[in-house]
TIDO-727122 format. One record per residue (C-alpha): x, y, z; residue in three letters. Coordinates in pm, whole numbers, plus 50000, padded with zeros to 5 digits. Layout:
XYZALA
...
***
This chain:
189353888736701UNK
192363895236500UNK
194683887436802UNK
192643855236873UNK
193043843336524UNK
196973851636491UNK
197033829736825UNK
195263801036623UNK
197653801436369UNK
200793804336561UNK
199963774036758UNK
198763755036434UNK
202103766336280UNK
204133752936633UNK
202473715336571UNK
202943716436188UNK
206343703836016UNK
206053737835803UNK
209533733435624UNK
208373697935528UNK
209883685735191UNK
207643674334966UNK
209823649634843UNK
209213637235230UNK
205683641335244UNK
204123603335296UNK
200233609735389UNK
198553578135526UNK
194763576635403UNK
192283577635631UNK
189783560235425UNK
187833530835619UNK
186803510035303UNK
187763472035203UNK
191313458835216UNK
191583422935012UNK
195633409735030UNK
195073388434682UNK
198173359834756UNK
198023345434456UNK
196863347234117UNK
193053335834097UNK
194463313333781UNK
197953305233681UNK
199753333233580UNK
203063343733297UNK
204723377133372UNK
205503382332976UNK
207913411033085UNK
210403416433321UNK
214393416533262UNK
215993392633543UNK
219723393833432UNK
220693404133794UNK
218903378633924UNK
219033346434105UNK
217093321033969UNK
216063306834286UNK
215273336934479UNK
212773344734147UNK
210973307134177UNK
210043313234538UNK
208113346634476UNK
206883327034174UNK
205763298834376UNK
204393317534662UNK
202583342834418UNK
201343316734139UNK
203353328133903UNK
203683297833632UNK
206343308633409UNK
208283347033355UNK
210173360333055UNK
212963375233091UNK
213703404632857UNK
217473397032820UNK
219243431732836UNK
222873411132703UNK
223523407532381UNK
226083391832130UNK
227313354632313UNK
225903367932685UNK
222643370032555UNK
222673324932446UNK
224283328232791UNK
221743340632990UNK
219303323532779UNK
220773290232886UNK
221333297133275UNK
217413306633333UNK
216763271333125UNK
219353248633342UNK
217383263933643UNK
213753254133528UNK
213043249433164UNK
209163251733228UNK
209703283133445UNK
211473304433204UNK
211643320932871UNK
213783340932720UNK
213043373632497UNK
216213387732271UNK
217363422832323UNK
218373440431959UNK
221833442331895UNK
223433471431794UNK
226773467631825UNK
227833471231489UNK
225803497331269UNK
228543512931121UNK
230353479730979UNK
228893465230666UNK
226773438930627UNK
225153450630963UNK
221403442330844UNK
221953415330689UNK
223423401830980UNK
220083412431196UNK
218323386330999UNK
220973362831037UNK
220533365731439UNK
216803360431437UNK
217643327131303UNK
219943320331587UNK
217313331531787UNK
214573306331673UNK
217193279931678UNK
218203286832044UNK
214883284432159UNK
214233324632252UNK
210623331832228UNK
210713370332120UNK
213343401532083UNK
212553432932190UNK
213793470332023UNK
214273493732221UNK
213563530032252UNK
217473541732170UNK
216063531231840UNK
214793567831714UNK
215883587331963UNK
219843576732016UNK
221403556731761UNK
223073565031427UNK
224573546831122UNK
227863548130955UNK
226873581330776UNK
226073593531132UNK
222363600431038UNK
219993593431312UNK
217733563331296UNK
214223560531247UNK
211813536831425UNK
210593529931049UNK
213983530230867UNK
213353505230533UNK
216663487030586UNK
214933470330868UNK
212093452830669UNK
213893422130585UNK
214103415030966UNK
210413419831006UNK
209513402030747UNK
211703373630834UNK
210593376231214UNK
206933364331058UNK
208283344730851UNK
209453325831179UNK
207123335331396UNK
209153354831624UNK
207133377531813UNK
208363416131835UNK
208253437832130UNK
208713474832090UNK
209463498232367UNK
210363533532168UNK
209103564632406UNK
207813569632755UNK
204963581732904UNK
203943616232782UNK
204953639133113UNK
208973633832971UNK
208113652032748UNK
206803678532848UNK
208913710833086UNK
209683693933449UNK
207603720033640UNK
205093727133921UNK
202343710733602UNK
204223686033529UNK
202403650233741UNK
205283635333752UNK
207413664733875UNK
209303646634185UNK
210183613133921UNK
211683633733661UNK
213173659733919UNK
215053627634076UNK
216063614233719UNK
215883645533513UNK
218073622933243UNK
215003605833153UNK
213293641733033UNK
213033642832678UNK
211853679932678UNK
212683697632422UNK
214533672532199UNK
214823675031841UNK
212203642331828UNK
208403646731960UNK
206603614832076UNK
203713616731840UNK
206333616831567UNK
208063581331719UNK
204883563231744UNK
203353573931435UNK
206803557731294UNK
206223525431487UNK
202643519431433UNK
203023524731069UNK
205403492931084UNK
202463472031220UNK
200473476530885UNK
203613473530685UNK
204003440230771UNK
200753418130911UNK
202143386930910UNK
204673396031206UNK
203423393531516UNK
204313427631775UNK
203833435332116UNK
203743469532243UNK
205063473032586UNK
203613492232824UNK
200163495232692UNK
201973507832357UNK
203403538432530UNK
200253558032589UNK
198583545032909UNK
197203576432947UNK
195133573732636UNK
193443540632640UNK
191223553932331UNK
194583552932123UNK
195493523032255UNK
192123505732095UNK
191973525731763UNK
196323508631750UNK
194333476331858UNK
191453474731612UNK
193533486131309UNK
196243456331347UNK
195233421831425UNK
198833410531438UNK
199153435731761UNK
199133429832127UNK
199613448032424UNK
201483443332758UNK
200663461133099UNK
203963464233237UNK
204703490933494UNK
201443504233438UNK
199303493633687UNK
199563535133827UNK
197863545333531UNK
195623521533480UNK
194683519533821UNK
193653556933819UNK
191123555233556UNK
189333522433675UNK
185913523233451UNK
187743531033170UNK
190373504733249UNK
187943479833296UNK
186133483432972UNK
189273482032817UNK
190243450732921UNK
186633436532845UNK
187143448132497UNK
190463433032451UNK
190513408532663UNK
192223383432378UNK
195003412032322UNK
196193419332693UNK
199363404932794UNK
200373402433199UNK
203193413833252UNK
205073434533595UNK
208453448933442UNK
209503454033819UNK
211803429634027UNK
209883402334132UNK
208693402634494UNK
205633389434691UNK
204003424234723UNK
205043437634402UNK
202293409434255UNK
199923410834523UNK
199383444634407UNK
198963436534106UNK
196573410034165UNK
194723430634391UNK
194283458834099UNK
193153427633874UNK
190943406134052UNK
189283433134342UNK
187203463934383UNK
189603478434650UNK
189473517034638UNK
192503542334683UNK
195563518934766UNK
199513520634669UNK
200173506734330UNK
203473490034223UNK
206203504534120UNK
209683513734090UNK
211633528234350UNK
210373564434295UNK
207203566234259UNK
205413576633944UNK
202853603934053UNK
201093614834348UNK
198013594134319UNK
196353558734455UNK
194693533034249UNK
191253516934247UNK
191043477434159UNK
188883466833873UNK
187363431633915UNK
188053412733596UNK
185763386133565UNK
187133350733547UNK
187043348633209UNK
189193376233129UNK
191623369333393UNK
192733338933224UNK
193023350932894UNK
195133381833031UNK
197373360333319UNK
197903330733065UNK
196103319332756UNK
197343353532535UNK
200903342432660UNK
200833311032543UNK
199403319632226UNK
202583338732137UNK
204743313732317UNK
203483281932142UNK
204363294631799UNK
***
């Protein structure tokens, strides 16, 4: 018996790529369920966040146009004159295709009159025709003023450029962690062990900040000032914790949420997705924060609008985690609230 069986396994062993890196490891499902290739957006639809500085302006209207895609922002990543710059070469390509959303300058911390001058470049803003700015998440984790003391996501020198933001209504994004396996050890527990192992940079284990401690910073802003509107990108930073998400929703009117790059985790927790969405349908912002390209929506539409079980999601190129997605079949009314009307609540201020 024993000779029979160590036969069995030498020949299994023979056929099997043994050494196989997992890092190489690309099963194909054999699932025989429903496949739906969603072309275009069921209603017109505004990605409210991606960054296209690198990118052609034509090449990014025929995805657009092939994928229904009505208008995109683009998060400018430029800043200082480049930023008005970029701002005015999306425009001169199609006015009623593009927006642009400010990126936060800070350039000049450690000279004085530094936040005075951040109010002074909302104005500009406004003037210019930008529709948002976004803060990013070296704010808190990276940056430092003139007496070389690190920067909090709450700091009170920053108030007069919320409050002048409402004032103006000047929507605010806020992008200030990541999602909650960077910070934790980049081991065999870790979900997202081959992403971080292929950009260990972006591990923020065992820094001197935890991310409870950066969003409890943020949120508080949201109550400090209700008469600014925010948006939290990337489902506020806790995909993984929709429940938070809705307790942040329900405690600040003046708050919404976009979905960008987050399709993965959505897409793995579909009933609890779904009656997310239902529940906040007015709050949800569309939005891709990946290059745009014809399959890159589709996928996206696909999550959105079908039942679909176990397919890829979109993302990056690596890969967030070794897991499919299941679609969640909005009904019609919520799909135009989250692929358009939200946006152009925010962008018709």
């Amino acid at each position: 018996m024993e000779e029979v069986q160590d036969k069995f396994v030498a020949m299994v062993s023979a056929k099997a790529e043994v050494d196989l890196p997992v890092s190489q490891f690309e099963p194909r499902s054999m699932l025989a369920v429903p496949e739906h290739n969603i072309e275009m957006s069921k209603f017109p639809s505004i990605d409210y966040h991606n960054h296209l500085d690198a990118q052609e302006s034509r090449s990014v209207l025929r995805v657009m146009d092939a994928c229904g895609v009505e208008k995109c922002i683009n998060i400018t990543m430029r800043v200082g004159d480049e930023a008005f710059e970029m701002h005015r070469k999306f425009k001169a390509a199609a006015a009623d295709r593009f927006d642009t959303y400010a990126w936060f300058d800070w350039t000049d911390p450690h000279e004085d009159g530094f936040w005075e001058r951040c109010v002074e470049r909302v104005e500009r803003f406004v003037d210019a025709g930008f529709v948002g700015i976004k803060i990013w998440k070296d704010l808190g984790l990276t940056l430092k003023d003139k007496n070389g003391e690190l920067l909090k996501v709450d700091d009170e020198r920053l108030v007069p450029f919320f409050e002048k933001a409402g004032e103006l209504n000047f929507p605010v994004m806020f992008h200030i962690a990541d999602p909650d396996a960077f910070f934790l050890p980049i081991d065999r527990f870790n979900e997202r062990y081959e992403e971080l192992a292929a950009h260990p940079d972006w591990s923020f284990y065992g820094s001197h900040f935890s991310k409870a401690e950066l969003l409890a910073q943020r949120d508080s802003i949201f109550q400090r000032h209700p008469n600014t509107t925010f948006v939290c990108a990337h489902l506020a930073e806790k995909s993984e914790d929709l429940a938070y998400v809705g307790r942040l929703l329900d405690a600040n009117a003046n708050l919404y949420v976009d979905i960008g790059a987050r399709t993965a985790e959505l897409g793995r927790q579909p009933y609890t997705a779904r009656d997310f969405f239902l529940k906040y349908a007015d709050r949800i912002l569309f939005g891709t924060d990946l290059v745009p390209d014809e399959e890159m929506y589709r996928l996206h539409f696909r999550f959105l609008e079908t039942r679909d079980e176990y397919f890829d999601y979109p993302s990056h190129a690596s890969r967030q985690g070794r897991w499919q997605i299941y679609g969640i079949e909005l009904p019609d009314d919520v799909l135009q609230k989250v692929y358009r009307e939200n946006a152009l609540k925010l962008l018709s201020r």
